[in-house]
C-alpha atoms as a printed R data frame, in Angstrom:
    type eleno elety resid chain resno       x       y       z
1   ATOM     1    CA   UNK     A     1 -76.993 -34.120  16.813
2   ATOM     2    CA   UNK     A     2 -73.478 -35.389  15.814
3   ATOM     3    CA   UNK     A     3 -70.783 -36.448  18.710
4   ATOM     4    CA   UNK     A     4 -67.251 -36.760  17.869
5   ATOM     5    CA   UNK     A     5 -65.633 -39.517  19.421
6   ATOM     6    CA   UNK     A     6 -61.695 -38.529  20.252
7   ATOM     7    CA   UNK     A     7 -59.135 -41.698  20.329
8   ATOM     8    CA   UNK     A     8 -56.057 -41.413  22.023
9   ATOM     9    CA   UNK     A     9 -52.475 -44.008  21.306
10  ATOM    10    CA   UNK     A    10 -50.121 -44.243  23.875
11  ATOM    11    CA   UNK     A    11 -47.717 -42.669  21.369
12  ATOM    12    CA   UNK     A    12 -49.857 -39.475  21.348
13  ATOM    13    CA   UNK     A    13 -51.263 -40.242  17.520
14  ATOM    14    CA   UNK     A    14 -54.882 -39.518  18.069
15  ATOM    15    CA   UNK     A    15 -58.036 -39.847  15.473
16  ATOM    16    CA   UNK     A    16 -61.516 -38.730  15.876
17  ATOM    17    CA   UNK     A    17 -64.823 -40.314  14.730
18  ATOM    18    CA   UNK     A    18 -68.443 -38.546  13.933
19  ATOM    19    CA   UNK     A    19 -71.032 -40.699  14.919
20  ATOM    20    CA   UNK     A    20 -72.680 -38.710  11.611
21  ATOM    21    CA   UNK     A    21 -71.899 -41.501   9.188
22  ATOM    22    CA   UNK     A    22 -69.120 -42.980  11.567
23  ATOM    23    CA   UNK     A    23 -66.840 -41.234   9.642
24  ATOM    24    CA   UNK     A    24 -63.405 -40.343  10.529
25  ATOM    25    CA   UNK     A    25 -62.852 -36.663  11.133
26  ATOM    26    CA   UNK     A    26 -59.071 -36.443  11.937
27  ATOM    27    CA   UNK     A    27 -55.921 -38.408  12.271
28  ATOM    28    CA   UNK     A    28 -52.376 -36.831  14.046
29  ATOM    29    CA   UNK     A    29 -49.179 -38.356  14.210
30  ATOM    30    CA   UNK     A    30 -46.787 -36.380  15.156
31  ATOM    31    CA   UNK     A    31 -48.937 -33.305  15.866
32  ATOM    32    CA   UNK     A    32 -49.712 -33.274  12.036
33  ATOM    33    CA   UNK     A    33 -52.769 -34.081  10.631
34  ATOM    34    CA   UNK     A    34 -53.535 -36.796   7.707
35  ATOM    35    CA   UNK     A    35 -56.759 -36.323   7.127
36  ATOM    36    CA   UNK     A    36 -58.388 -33.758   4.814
37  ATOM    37    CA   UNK     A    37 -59.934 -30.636   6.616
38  ATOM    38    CA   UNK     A    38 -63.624 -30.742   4.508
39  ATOM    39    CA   UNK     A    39 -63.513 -27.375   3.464
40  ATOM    40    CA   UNK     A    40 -66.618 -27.034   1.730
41  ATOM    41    CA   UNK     A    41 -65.068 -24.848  -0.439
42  ATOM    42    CA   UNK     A    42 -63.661 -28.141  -2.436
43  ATOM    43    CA   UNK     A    43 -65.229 -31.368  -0.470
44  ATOM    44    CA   UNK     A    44 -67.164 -31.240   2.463
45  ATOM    45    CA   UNK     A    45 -66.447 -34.535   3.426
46  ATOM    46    CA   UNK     A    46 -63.236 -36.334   5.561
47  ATOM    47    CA   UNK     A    47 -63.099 -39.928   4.921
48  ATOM    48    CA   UNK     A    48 -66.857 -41.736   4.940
49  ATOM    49    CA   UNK     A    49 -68.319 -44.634   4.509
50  ATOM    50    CA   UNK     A    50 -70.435 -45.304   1.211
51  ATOM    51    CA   UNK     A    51 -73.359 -48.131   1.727
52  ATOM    52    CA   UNK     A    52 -75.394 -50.182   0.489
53  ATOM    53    CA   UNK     A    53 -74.086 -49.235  -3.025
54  ATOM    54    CA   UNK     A    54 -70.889 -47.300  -4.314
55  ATOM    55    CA   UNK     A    55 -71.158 -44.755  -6.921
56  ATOM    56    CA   UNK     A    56 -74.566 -43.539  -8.877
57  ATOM    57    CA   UNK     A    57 -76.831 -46.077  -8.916
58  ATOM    58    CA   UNK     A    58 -79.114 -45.272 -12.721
59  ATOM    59    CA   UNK     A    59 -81.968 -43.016 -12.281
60  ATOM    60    CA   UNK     A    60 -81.211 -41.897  -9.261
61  ATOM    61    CA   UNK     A    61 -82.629 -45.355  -7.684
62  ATOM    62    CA   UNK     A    62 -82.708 -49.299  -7.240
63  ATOM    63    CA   UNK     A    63 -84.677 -51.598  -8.327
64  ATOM    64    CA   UNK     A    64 -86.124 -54.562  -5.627
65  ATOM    65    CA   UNK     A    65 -88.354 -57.023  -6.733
66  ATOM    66    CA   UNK     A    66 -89.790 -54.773  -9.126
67  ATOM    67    CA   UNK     A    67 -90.128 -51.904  -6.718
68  ATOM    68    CA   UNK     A    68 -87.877 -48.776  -7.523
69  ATOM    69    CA   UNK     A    69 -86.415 -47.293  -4.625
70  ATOM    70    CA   UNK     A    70 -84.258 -43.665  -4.036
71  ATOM    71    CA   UNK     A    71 -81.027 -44.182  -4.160
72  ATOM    72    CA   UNK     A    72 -78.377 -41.577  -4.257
73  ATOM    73    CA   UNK     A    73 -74.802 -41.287  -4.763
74  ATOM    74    CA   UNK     A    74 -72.551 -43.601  -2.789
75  ATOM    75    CA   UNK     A    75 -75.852 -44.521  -0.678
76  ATOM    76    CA   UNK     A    76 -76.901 -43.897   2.833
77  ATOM    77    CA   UNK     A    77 -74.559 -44.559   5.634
78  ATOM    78    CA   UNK     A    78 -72.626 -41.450   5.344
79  ATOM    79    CA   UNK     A    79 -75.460 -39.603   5.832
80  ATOM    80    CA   UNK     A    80 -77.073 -41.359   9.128
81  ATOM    81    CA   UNK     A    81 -76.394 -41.481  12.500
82  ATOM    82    CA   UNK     A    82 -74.703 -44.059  14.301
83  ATOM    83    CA   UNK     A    83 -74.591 -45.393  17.585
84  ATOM    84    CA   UNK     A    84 -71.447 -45.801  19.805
85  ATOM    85    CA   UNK     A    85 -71.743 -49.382  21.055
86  ATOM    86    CA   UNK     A    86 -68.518 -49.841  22.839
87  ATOM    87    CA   UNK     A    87 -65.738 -47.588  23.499
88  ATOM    88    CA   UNK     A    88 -61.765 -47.030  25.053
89  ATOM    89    CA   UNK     A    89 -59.326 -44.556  24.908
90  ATOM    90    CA   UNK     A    90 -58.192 -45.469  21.627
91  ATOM    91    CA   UNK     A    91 -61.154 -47.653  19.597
92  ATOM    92    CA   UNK     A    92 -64.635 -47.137  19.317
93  ATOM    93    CA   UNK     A    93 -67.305 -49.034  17.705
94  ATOM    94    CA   UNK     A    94 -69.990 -47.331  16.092
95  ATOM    95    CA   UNK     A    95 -73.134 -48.911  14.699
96  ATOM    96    CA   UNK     A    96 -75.943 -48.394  12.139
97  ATOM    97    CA   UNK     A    97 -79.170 -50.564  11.774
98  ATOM    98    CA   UNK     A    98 -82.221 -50.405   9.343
99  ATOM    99    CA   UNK     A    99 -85.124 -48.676  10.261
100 ATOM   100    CA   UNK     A   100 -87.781 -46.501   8.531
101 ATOM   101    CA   UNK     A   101 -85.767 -43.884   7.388
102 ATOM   102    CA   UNK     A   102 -83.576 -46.929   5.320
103 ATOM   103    CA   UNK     A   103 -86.039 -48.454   4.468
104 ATOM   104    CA   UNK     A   104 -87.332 -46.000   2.015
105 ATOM   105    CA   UNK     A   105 -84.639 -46.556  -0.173
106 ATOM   106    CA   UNK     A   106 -83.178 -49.952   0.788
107 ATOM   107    CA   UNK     A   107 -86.004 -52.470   2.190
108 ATOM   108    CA   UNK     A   108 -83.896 -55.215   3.806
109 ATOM   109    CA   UNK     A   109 -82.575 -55.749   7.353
110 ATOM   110    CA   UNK     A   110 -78.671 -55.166   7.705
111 ATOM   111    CA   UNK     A   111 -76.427 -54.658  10.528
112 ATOM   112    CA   UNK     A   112 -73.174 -52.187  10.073
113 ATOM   113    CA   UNK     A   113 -70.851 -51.831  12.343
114 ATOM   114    CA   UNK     A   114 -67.635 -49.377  11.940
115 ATOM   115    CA   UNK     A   115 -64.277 -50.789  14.506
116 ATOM   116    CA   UNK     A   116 -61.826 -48.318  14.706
117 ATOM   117    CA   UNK     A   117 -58.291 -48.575  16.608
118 ATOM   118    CA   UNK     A   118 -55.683 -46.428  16.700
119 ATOM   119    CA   UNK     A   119 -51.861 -47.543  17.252
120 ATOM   120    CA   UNK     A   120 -48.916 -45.853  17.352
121 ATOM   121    CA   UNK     A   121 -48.713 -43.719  13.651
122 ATOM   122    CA   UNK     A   122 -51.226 -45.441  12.570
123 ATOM   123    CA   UNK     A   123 -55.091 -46.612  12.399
124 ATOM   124    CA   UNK     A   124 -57.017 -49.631  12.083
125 ATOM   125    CA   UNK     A   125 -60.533 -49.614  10.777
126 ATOM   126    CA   UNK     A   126 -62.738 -52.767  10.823
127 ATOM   127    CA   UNK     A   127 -66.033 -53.088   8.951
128 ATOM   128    CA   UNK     A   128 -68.640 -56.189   9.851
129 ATOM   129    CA   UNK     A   129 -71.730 -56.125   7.567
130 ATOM   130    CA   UNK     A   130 -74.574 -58.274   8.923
131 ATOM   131    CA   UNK     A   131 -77.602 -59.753   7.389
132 ATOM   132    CA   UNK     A   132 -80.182 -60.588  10.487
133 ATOM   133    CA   UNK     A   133 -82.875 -60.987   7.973
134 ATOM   134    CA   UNK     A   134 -84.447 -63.531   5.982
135 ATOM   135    CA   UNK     A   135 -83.296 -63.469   2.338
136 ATOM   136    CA   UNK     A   136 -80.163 -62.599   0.702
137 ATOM   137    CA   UNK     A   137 -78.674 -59.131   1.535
138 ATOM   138    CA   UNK     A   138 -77.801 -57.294  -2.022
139 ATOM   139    CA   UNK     A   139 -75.032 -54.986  -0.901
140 ATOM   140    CA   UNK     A   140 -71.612 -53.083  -1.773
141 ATOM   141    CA   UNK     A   141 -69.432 -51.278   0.667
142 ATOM   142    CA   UNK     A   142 -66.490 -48.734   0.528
143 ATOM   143    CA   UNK     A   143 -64.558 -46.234   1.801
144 ATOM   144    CA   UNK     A   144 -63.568 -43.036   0.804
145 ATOM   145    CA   UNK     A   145 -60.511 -41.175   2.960
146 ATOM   146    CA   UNK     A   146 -58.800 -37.982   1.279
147 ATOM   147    CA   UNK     A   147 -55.920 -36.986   2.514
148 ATOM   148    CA   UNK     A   148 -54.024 -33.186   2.392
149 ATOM   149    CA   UNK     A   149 -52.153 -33.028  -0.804
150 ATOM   150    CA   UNK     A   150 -49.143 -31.727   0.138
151 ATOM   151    CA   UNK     A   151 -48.740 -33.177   2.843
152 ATOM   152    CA   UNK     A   152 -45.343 -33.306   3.251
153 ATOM   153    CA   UNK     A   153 -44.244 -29.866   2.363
154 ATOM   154    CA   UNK     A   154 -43.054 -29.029  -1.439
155 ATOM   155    CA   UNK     A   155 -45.589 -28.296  -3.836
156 ATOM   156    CA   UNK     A   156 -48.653 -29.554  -5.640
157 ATOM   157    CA   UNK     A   157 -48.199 -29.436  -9.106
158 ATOM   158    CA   UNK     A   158 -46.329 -31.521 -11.709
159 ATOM   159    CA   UNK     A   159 -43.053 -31.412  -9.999
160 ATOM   160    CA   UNK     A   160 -43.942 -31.383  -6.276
161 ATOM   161    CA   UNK     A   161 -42.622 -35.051  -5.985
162 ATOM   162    CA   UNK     A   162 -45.875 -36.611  -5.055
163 ATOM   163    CA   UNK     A   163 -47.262 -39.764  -6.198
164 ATOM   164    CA   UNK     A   164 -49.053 -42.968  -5.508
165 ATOM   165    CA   UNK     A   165 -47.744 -46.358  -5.542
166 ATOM   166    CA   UNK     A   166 -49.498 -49.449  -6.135
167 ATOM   167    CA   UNK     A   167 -48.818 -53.151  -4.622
168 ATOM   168    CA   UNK     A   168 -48.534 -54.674  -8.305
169 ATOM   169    CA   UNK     A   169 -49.194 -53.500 -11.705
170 ATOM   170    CA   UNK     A   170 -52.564 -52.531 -12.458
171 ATOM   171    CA   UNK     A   171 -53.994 -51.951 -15.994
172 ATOM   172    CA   UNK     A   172 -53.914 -48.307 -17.519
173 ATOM   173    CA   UNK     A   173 -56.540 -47.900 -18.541
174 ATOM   174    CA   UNK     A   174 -60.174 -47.043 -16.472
175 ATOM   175    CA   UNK     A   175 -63.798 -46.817 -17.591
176 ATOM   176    CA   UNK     A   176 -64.475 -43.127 -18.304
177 ATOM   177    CA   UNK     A   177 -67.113 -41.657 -16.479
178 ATOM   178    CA   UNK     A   178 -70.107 -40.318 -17.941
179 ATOM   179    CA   UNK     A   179 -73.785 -38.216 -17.180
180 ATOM   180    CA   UNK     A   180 -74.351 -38.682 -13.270
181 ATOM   181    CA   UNK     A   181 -71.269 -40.225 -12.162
182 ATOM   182    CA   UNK     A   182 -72.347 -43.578 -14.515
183 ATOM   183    CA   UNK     A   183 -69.511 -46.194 -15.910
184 ATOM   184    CA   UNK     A   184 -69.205 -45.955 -19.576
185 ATOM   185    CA   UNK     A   185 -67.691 -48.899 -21.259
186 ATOM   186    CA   UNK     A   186 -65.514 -46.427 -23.386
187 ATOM   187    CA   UNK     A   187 -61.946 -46.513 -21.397
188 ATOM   188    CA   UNK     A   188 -59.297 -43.816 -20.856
189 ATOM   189    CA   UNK     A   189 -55.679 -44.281 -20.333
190 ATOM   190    CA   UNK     A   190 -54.026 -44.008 -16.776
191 ATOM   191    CA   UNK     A   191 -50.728 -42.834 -16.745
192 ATOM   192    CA   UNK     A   192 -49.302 -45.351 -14.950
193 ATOM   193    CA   UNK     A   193 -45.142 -45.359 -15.079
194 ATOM   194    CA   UNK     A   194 -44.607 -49.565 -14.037
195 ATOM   195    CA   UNK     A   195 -46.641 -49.408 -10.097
196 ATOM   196    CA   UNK     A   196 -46.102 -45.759 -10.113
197 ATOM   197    CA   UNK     A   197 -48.624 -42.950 -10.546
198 ATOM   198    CA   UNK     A   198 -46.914 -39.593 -10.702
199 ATOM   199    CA   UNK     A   199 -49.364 -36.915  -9.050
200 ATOM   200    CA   UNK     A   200 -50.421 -33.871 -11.239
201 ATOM   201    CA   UNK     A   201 -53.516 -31.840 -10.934
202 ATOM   202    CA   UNK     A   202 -54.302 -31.706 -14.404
203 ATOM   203    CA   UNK     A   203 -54.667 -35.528 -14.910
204 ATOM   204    CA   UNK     A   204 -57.992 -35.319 -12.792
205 ATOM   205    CA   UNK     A   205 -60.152 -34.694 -15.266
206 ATOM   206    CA   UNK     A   206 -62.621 -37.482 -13.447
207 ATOM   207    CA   UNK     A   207 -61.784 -40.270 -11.087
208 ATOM   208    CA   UNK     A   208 -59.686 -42.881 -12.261
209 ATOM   209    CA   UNK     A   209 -61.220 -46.463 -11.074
210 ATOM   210    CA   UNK     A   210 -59.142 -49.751 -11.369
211 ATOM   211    CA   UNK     A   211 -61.988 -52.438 -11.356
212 ATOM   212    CA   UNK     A   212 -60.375 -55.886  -9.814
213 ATOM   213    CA   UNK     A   213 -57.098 -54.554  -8.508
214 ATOM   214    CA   UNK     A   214 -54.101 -56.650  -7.820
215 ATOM   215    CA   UNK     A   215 -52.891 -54.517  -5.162
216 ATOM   216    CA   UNK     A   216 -54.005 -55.037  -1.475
217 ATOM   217    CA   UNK     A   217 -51.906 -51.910  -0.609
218 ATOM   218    CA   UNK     A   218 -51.400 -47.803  -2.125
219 ATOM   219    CA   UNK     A   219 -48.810 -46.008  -0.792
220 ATOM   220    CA   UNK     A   220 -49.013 -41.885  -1.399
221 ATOM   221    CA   UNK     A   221 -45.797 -40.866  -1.733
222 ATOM   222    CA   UNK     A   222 -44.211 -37.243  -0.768
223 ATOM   223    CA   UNK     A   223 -40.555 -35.654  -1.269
224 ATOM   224    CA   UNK     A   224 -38.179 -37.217   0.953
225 ATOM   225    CA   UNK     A   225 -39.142 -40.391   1.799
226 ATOM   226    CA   UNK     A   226 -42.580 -39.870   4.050
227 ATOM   227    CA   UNK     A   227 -46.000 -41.858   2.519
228 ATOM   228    CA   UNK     A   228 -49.837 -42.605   3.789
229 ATOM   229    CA   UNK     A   229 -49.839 -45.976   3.583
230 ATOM   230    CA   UNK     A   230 -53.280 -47.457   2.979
231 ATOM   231    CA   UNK     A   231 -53.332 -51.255   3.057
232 ATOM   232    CA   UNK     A   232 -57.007 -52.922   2.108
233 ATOM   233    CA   UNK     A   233 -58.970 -56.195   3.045
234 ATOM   234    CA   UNK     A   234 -61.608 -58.092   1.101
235 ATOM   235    CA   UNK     A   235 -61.639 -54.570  -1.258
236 ATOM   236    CA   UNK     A   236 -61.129 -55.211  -5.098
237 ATOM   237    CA   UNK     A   237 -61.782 -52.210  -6.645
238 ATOM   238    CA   UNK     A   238 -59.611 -49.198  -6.485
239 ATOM   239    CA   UNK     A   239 -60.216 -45.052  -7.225
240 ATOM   240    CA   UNK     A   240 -57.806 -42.338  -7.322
241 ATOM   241    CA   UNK     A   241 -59.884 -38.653  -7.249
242 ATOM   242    CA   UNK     A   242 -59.158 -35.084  -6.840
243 ATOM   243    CA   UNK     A   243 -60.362 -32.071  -8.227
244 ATOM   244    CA   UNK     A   244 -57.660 -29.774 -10.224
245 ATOM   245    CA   UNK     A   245 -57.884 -26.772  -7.760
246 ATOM   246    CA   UNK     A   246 -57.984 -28.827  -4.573
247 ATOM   247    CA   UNK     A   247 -55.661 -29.412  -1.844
248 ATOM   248    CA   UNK     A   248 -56.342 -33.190  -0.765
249 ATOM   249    CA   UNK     A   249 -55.834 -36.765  -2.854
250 ATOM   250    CA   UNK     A   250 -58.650 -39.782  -1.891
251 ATOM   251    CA   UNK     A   251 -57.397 -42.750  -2.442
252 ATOM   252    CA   UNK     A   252 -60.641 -45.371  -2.146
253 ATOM   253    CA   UNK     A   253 -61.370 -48.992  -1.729
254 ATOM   254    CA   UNK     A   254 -64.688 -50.316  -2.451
255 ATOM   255    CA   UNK     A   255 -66.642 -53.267  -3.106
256 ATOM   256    CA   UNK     A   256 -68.759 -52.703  -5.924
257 ATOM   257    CA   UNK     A   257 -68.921 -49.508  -8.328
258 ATOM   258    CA   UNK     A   258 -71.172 -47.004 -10.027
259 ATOM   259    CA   UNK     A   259 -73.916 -48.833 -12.459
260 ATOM   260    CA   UNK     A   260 -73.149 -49.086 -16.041
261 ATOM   261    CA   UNK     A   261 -74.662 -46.370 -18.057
262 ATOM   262    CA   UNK     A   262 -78.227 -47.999 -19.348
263 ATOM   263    CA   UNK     A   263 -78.571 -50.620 -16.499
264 ATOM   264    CA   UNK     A   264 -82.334 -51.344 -16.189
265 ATOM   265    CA   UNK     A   265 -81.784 -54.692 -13.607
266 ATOM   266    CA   UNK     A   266 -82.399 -55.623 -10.370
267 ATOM   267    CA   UNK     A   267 -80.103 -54.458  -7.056
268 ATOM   268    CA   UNK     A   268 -78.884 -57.805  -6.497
269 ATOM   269    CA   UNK     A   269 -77.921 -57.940 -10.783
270 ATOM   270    CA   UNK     A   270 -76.061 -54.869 -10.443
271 ATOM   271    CA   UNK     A   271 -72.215 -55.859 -10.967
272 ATOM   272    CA   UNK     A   272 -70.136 -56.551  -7.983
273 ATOM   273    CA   UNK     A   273 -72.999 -55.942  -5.659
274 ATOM   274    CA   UNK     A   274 -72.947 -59.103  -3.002
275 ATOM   275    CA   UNK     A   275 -75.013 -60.984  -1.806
276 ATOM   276    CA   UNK     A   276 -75.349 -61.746   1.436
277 ATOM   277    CA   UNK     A   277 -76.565 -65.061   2.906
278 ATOM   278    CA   UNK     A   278 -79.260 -64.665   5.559
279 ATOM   279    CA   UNK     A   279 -77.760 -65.314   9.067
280 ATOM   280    CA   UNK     A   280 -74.285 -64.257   7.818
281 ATOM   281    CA   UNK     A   281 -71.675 -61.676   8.487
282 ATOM   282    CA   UNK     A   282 -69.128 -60.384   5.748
283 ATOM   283    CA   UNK     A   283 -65.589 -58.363   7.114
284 ATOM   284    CA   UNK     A   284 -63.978 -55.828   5.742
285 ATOM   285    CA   UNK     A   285 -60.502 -53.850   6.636
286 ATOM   286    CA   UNK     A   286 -58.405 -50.411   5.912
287 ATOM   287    CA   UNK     A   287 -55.095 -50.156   7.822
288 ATOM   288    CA   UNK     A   288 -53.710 -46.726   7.585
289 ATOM   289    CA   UNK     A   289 -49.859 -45.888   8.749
290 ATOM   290    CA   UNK     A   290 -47.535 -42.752   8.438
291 ATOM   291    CA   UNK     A   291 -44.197 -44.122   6.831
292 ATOM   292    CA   UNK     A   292 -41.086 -41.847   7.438
């Protein structure tokens, strides 16, 4: 049974947390909301958490030490519950540890704890990935927030005035993305204007995924000056996603990506999965503001 965790700011922006995947539910400012409802009727999700891998994983599974092992999209984590190991009026933290029901699909030891801290307009979310074991921890880590699209009034299509911005220039073009959500190494164009990605529905034909970003920040942009602002530590990789008929943009940082298509290896060979030493802790970081 899920508990939602409710976070107060002395500003009156407030968030809320599901233990179910420690996943962020809801974020105010100003009385309006930021996050994406999860009407199942498009995505059922808010904002989680994808571990031990990001994206499909080929087969349906990883290999360890020879052993294959269930793995499905995005991993685990969103899908458990955690536990709340300390908590305030405004910041929680929330905790998941292996056990048998990871252990069928992942067999190592981890720690993963989920910080989250609101401010006024905005939100801080800390990520601490621990290996309390004894041999290297093969793992990748992301998140995946959506956001209502509009959110600032106007409209959705080609001339609503929406768009996101990027830090630096990235590279237009992005793997394409083939049979069960695998890379292919066949690219398709992003249409990128300079650091600027105009927003239209119909360029969503799949996810577009910038693989080593430059930019440590995305701003999504509405009419008249008012942005998310979505600033990103120790998180190379970069997605844009919607679907054309639905009313939210997710903007996503990660740590690793989908396997290649035809990737036979190990989990610890699979490309931009990390190792981690054992003993050792890796952090991670997503500030969120409300600009104008």
């Amino acid at each position: 049974m899920s508990e939602r965790i409710d976070l107060i700011a002395q500003d009156g922006t407030t968030a809320s947390l599901s233990t179910h995947g420690a996943e962020p539910v809801s974020w105010t400012v100003g009385g309006r909301e930021y996050l994406w409802s999860g009407d199942p009727a498009h995505w059922n999700r808010h904002a989680p958490w994808l571990f031990p891998v990001v994206g499909a994983s080929a087969g349906g599974a990883v290999t360890v030490a020879g052993r294959r092992y269930p793995m499905g999209q995005h991993g685990f984590a969103r899908d458990l519950p955690f536990t709340v190991v300390e908590r305030s009026a405004d910041a929680v933290v929330l905790r998941l540890t292996d056990g048998p029901r990871t252990r069928e699909h992942y067999p190592f030891a981890f720690r993963l704890d989920v910080a989250a801290r609101l401010r006024p307009a905005g939100l801080d979310l800390a990520v601490t990935v621990a290996n309390p074991g004894e041999e290297p921890l093969p793992y990748a880590l992301g998140f995946h927030p959506a956001f209502p699209w509009p959110f600032a009034g106007g409209e959705r299509g080609k001339d609503g005035g929406y768009a996101v911005e990027f830090e630096a220039a990235e590279r237009p073009f992005a793997p394409k993305v083939g049979e069960g959500g695998l890379l292919l190494r066949d690219e398709q164009p992003v249409p990128l204007e300079g650091t600027t990605l105009p927003l239209d529905p119909a360029i969503f034909t799949e996810a577009f995924v910038l693989r080593d970003a430059k930019s440590r920040m995305m701003r999504f942009t509405g009419p008249g000056g008012s942005a998310i602002r979505m600033a990103m530590e120790d998180f190379p990789h970069l997605a844009i996603w919607t679907k054309p008929t639905a009313p939210f943009l997710s903007l996503e940082c990660w740590t690793g990506h989908a396997d290649w298509a035809g990737f036979a290896g190990e989990l610890r060979e699979r490309e931009s999965q990390r190792l981690l030493a054992p003993g050792a802790e890796a952090r991670h970081g997503v500030r969120l503001d409300v600009e104008g």
